[in-house]
C-alpha positions as CSV (number, residue, x, y, z in Angstrom):
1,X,-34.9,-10.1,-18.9
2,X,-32.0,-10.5,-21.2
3,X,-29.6,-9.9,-17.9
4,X,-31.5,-12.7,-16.2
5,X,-31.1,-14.8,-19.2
6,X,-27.3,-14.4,-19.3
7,X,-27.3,-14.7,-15.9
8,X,-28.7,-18.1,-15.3
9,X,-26.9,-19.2,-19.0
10,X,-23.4,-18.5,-16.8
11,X,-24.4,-20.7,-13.8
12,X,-25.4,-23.0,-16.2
13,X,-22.6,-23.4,-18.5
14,X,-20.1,-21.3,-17.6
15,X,-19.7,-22.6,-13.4
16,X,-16.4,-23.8,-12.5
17,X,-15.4,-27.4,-13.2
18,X,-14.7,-29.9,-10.5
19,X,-11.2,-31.4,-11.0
20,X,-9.8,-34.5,-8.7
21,X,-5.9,-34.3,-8.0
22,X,-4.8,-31.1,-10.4
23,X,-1.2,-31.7,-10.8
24,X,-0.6,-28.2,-9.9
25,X,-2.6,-28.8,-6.3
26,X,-0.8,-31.8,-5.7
27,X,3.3,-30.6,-6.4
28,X,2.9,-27.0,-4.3
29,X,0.9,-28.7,-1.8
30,X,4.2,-31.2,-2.1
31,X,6.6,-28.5,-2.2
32,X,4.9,-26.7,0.6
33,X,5.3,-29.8,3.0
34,X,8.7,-30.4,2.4
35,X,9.7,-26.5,3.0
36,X,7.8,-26.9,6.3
37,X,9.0,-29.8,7.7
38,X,12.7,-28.2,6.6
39,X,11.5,-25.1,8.6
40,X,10.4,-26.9,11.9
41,X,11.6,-30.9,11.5
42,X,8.6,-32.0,12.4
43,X,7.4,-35.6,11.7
44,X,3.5,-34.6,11.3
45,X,5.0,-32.5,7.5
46,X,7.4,-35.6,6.7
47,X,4.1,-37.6,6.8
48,X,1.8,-35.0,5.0
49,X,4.1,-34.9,2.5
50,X,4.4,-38.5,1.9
51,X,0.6,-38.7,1.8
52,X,0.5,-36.0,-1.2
53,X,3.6,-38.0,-2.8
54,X,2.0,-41.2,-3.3
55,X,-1.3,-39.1,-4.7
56,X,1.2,-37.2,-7.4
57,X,2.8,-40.2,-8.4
58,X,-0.7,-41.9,-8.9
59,X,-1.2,-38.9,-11.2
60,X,1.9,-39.3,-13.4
61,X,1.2,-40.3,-17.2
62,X,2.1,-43.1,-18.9
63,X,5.0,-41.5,-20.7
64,X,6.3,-40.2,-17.5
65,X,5.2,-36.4,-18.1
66,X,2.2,-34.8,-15.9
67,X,-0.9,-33.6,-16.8
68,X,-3.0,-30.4,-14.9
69,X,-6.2,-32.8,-15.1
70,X,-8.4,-30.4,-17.4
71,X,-8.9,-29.3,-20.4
72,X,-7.4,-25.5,-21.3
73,X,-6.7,-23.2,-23.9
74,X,-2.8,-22.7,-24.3
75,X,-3.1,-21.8,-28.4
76,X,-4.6,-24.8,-29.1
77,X,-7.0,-27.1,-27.3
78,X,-5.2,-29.0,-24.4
79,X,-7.1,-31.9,-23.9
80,X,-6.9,-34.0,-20.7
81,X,-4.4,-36.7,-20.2
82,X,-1.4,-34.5,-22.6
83,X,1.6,-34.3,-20.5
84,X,3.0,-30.7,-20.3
85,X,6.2,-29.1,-19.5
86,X,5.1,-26.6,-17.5
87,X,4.3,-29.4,-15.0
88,X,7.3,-30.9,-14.6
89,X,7.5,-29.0,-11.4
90,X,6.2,-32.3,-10.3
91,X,9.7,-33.7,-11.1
92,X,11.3,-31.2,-8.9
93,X,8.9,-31.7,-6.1
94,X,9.8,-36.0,-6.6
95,X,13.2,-35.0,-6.2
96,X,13.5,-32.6,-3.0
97,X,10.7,-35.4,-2.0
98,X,13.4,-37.9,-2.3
99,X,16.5,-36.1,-0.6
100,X,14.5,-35.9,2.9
101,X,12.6,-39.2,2.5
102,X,15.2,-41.5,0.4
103,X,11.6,-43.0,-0.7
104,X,12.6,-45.4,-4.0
105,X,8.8,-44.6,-5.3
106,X,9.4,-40.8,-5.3
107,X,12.7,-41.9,-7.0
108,X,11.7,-44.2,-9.7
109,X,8.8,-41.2,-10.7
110,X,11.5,-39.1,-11.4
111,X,13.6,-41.2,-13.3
112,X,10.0,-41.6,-15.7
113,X,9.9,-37.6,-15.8
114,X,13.3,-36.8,-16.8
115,X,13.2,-39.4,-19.3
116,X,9.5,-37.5,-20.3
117,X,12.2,-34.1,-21.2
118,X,15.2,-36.6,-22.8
119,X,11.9,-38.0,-25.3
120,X,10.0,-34.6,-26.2
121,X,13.6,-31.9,-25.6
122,X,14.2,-30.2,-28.9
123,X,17.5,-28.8,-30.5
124,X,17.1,-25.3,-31.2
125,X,20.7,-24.6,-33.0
126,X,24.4,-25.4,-32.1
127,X,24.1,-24.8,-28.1
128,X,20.4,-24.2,-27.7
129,X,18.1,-26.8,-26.5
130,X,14.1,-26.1,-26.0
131,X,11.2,-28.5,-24.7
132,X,7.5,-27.8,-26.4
133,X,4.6,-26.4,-24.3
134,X,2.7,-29.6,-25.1
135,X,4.9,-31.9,-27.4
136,X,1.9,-34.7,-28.4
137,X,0.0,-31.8,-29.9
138,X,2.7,-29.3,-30.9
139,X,6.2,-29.7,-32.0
140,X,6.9,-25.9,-31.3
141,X,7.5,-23.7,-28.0
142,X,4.4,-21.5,-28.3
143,X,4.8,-20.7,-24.9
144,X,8.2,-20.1,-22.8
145,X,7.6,-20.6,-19.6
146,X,7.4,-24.2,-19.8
147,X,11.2,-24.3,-20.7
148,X,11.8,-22.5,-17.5
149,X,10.1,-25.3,-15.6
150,X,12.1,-28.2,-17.5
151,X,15.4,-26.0,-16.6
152,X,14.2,-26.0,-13.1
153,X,13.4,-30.0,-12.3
154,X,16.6,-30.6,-14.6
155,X,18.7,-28.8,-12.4
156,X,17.3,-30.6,-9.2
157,X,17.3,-33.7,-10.9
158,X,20.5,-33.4,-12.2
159,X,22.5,-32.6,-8.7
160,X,21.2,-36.1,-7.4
161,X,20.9,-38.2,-10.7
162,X,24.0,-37.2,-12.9
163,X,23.1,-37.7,-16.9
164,X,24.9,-36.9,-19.4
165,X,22.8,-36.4,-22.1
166,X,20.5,-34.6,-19.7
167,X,23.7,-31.8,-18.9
168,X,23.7,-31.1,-22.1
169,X,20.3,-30.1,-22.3
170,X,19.6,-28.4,-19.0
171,X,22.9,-25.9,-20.1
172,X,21.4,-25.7,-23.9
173,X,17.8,-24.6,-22.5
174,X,19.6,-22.0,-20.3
175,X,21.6,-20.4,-22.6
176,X,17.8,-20.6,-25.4
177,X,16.3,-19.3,-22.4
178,X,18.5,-15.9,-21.9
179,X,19.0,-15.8,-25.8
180,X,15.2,-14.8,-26.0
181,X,14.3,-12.2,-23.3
182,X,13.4,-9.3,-24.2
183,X,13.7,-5.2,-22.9
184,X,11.6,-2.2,-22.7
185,X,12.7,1.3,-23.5
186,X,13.6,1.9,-19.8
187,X,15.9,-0.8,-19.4
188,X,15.1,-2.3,-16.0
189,X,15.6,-5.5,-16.4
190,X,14.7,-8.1,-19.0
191,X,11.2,-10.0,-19.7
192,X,10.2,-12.7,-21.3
193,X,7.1,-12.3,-23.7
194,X,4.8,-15.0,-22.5
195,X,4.1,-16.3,-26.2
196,X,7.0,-17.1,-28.6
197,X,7.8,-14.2,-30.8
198,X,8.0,-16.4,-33.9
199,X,4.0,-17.4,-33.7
200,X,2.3,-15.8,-36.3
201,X,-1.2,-16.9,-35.1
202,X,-2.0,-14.4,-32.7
203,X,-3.2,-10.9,-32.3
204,X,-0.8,-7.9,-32.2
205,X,-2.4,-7.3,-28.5
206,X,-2.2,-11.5,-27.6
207,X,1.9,-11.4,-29.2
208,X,2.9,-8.3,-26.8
209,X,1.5,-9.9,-23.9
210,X,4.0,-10.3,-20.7
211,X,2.9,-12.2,-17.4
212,X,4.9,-10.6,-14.5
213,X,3.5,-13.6,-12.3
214,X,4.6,-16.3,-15.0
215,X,7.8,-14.5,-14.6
216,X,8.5,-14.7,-11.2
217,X,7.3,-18.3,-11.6
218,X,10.0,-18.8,-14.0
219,X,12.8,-17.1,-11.3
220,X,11.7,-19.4,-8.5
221,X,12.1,-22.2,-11.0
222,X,16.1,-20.8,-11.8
223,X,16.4,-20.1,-8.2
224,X,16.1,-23.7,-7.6
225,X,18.3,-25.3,-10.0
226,X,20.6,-22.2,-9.7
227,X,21.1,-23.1,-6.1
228,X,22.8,-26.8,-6.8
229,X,23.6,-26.4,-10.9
230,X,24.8,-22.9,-11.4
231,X,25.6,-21.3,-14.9
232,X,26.9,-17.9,-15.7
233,X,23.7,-17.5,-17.9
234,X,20.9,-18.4,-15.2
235,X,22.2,-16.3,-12.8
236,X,21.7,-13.4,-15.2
237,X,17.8,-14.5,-15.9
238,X,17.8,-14.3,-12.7
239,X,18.6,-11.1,-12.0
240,X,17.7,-9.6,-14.5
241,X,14.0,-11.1,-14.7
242,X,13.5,-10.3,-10.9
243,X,14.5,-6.5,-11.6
244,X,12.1,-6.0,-14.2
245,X,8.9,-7.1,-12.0
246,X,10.5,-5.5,-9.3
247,X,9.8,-1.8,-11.2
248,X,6.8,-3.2,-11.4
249,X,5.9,-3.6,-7.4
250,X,3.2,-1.0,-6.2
251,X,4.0,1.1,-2.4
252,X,1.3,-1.3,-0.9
253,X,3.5,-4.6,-2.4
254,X,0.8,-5.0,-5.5
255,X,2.3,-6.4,-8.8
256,X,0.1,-6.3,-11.8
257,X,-1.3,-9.8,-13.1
258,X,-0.1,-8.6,-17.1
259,X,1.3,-5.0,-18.6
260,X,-2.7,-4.1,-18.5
261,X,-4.6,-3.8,-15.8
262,X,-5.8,-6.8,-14.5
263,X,-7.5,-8.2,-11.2
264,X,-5.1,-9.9,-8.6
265,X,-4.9,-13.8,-9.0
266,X,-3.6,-15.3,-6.2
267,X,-2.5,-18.7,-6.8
268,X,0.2,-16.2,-9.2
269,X,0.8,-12.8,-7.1
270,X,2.1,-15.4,-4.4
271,X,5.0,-16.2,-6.3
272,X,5.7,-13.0,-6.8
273,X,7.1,-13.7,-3.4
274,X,8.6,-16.9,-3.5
275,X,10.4,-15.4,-6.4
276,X,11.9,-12.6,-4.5
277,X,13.1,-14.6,-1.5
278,X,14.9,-17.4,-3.8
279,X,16.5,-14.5,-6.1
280,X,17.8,-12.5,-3.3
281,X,20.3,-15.8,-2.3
282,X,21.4,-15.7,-5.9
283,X,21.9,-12.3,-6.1
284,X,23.7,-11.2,-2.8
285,X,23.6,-7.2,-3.4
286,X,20.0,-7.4,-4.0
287,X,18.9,-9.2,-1.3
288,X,17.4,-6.5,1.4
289,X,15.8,-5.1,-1.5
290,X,14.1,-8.2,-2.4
291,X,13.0,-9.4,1.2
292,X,11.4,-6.2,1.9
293,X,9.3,-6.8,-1.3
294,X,8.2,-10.4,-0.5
295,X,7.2,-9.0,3.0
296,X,4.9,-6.6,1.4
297,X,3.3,-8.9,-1.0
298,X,2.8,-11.4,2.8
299,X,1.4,-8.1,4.6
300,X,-1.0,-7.7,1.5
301,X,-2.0,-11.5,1.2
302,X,-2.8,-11.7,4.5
303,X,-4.6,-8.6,4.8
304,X,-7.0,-8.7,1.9
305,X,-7.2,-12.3,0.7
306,X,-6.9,-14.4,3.9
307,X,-10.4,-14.9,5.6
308,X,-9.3,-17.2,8.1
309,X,-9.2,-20.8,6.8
310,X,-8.4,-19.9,2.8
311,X,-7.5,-17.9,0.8
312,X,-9.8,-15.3,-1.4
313,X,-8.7,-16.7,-5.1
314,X,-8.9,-13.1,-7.0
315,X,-8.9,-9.7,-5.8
316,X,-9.6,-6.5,-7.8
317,X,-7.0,-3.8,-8.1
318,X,-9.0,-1.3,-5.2
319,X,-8.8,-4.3,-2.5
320,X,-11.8,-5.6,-3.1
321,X,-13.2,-9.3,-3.4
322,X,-13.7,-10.3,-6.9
323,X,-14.2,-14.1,-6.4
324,X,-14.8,-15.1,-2.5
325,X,-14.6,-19.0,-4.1
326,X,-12.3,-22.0,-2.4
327,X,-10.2,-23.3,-5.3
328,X,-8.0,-25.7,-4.0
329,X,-5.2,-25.1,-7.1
330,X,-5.2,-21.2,-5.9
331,X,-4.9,-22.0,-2.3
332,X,-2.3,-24.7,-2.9
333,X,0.2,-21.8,-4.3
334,X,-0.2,-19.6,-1.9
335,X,0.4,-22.6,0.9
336,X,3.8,-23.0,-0.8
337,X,4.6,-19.5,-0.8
338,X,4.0,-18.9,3.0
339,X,5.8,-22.3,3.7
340,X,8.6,-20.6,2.1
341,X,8.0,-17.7,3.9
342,X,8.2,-19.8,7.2
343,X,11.3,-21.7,6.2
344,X,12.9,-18.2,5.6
345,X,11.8,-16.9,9.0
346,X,9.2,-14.3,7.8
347,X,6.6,-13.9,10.6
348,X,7.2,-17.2,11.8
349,X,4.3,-17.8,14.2
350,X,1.5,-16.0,12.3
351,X,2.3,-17.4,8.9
352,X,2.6,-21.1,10.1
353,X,-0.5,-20.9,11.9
354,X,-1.6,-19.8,8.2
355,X,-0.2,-22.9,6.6
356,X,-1.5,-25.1,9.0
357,X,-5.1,-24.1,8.4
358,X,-4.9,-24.1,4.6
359,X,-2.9,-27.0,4.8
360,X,-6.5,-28.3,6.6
361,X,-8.6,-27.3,4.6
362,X,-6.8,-28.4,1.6
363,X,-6.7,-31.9,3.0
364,X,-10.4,-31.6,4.0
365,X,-11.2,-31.3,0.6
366,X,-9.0,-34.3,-0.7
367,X,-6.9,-31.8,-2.8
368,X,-9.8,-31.5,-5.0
369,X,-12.2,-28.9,-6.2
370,X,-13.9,-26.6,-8.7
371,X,-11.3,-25.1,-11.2
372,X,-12.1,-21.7,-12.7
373,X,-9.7,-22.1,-15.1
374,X,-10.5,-25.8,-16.4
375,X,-12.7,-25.5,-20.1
376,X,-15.2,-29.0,-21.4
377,X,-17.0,-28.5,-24.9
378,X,-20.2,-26.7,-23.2
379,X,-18.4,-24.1,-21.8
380,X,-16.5,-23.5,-25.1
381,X,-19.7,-23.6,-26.8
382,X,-21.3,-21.1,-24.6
383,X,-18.2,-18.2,-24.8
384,X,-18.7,-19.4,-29.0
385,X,-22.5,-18.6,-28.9
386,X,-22.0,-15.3,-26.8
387,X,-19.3,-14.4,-29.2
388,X,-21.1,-14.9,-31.8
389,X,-24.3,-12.9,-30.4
390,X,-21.3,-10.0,-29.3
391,X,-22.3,-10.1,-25.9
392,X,-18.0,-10.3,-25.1
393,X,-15.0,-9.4,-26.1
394,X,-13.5,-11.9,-27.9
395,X,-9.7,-12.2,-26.5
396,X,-6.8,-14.5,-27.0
397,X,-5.2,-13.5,-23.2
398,X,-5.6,-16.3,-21.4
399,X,-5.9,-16.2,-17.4
């Protein structure tokens, strides 16, 4: 009875949330276009991509940031409406936006976002520059990635729009950037810890915690800006943040999630991918090695999570279905990813056909959907009640 209870508590309180026109949806499915119709020139992407454009710059925020349109747990409470930096991968999607299109909309957005980093960038010392996870509620880091995103639409940004005062910061938040990664006792590469080290609010287990799909996140990121604003510095991140997760890389292509055992999210495993392709260019001797890896993490994509028109959003570590939901954020990641894989000649046929259907079925939906990861006061309330009954584990990772 008490199974039952919990049971029909879950679909209750704890059912995913719908969410209209994530920000996250909106730039890969952006991104995604723009690779395709640089992989095929045809019109039919130019226009798709337009369409999704207009609906991200209806989404910026008044202070020129962007918001993921729900309410999460980052270390604190985000609440809805609080631009981000790890978001400003909408400014780099404005940008490549604008050097296909010349559209002055897609310009005039990105002027408002990189004046968004100028406003809430943060002087770390001398020659170190650093951008809050969410500066309206926190005036610190707390998480690194989001750096790594500013560095990335800066670096786009800056190789069409030339800024002075914006140089100095893209080259400052590089330099923070390599200044705090981190190695383990075999010495494959470097890491970044996903939380700053200098929090003193977490768990021992929560402070150790390093996301290999954040992290190849972060390298596509560096690819990007590497590839029209070089530094010394990034190209080192680069390499040395794609060896690491490379040791990491099963025979079959699985990466894990975190350094504990984990189910495989897709909407991250894919850019495990995009990751490798984009650091092989940067790092020349490396790049066989890294193709062959993106290949396997395609091959296993397609073989375990694709059913035909989406993709299955989490799958366990034995290959099997965990979550046969459609979450139009997860599919829009891995659309991205197999764009890239397109525009890089990988399976062309087979993986186009992919993208065309998702791209469908995305559109279908109006870029919309439920959100497994968005959080409103009831379902807070109900993980507080069960907690507080023991029925979990309370934890501070967060998905």
């Amino acid at each position: 009875m008490k199974k039952i209870i919990l049971s029909l508590a879950s679909k209750l309180f704890y059912k995913p949330l719908f969410v209209r026109y994530c920000s996250q949806t909106i730039y890969q499915v952006l991104i995604g276009c723009i690779r395709l119709y640089e992989a095929t020139n045809k019109d039919i992407w130019l226009k798709r991509a337009h369409r999704v454009c207009i609906i991200l710059v209806s989404t910026q925020q008044e202070d020129g940031g962007f918001d993921i349109g729900y309410e999460f747990n980052f270390g604190l409470l985000h609440k809805k409406g609080e631009s981000t930096s790890p978001e400003l991968v909408g400014l780099s999607a404005l940008v490549r936006y604008y050097k296909i299109s010349g559209n002055q909309i897609a310009a005039e957005a990105a002027h408002k976002a990189a004046n968004w980093i100028k406003n809430n960038a943060v002087k770390v010392d001398q020659n170190k520059w650093m951008i809050p996870y969410a500066p309206r509620t926190i005036n610190q880091v707390m998480v690194y990635n989001g750096t790594s995103f500013a560095v990335g639409a800066l670096g786009e940004y800056l190789s069409v729009f030339p800024d002075v005062e914006l140089d100095v910061i893209y080259h400052g938040m590089v330099v923070y950037l390599e200044s705090v990664m981190s190695s383990d006792q075999h010495g494959l590469g470097k890491f970044w810890f996903y939380s700053d080290q200098m929090r003193d609010d977490l768990s021992e287990e929560a402070l150790n915690k390093i996301d290999y799909y954040h992290q190849m996140q972060q390298v596509e990121a560096h690819c990007e800006s590497q590839f029209v604003k070089p530094t010394d510095e990034q190209r080192r991140i680069i390499a040395s943040a794609s060896i690491h997760v490379s040791s990491k890389q099963e025979d079959d292509g699985k990466i894990p999630y975190l350094n504990k055992r984990t189910d495989i999210h897709l909407w991250g495993y894919c850019s495990c991918a995009s990751g490798f392709l984009l650091a092989g260019k940067v790092v020349e001797d490396m790049n066989e090695e890294f193709r062959n890896r993106a290949r396997l993490i395609y091959a296993w994509i397609e073989k375990y999570s694709w059913n035909g028109k989406y993709f299955f959003p989490i799958v366990s570590h034995r290959n099997q279905i965990v979550d046969n939901s459609f979450y139009v954020r997860s599919d829009a990641w891995v659309f991205n990813s197999f764009a890239l894989a397109v525009k890089e000649n990988i399976e062309y046929d087979k993986y186009y056909s992919i993208c065309e259907l998702s791209y469908q079925a995305m559109s279908a939906a109006d870029f919309s959907g439920p959100e497994n990861h968005a959080s409103n006061r009831s379902k807070r309330l109900y993980i507080y009640v069960l907690n507080s009954l023991g029925k979990i584990k309370r934890t501070l990772w967060r998905k």
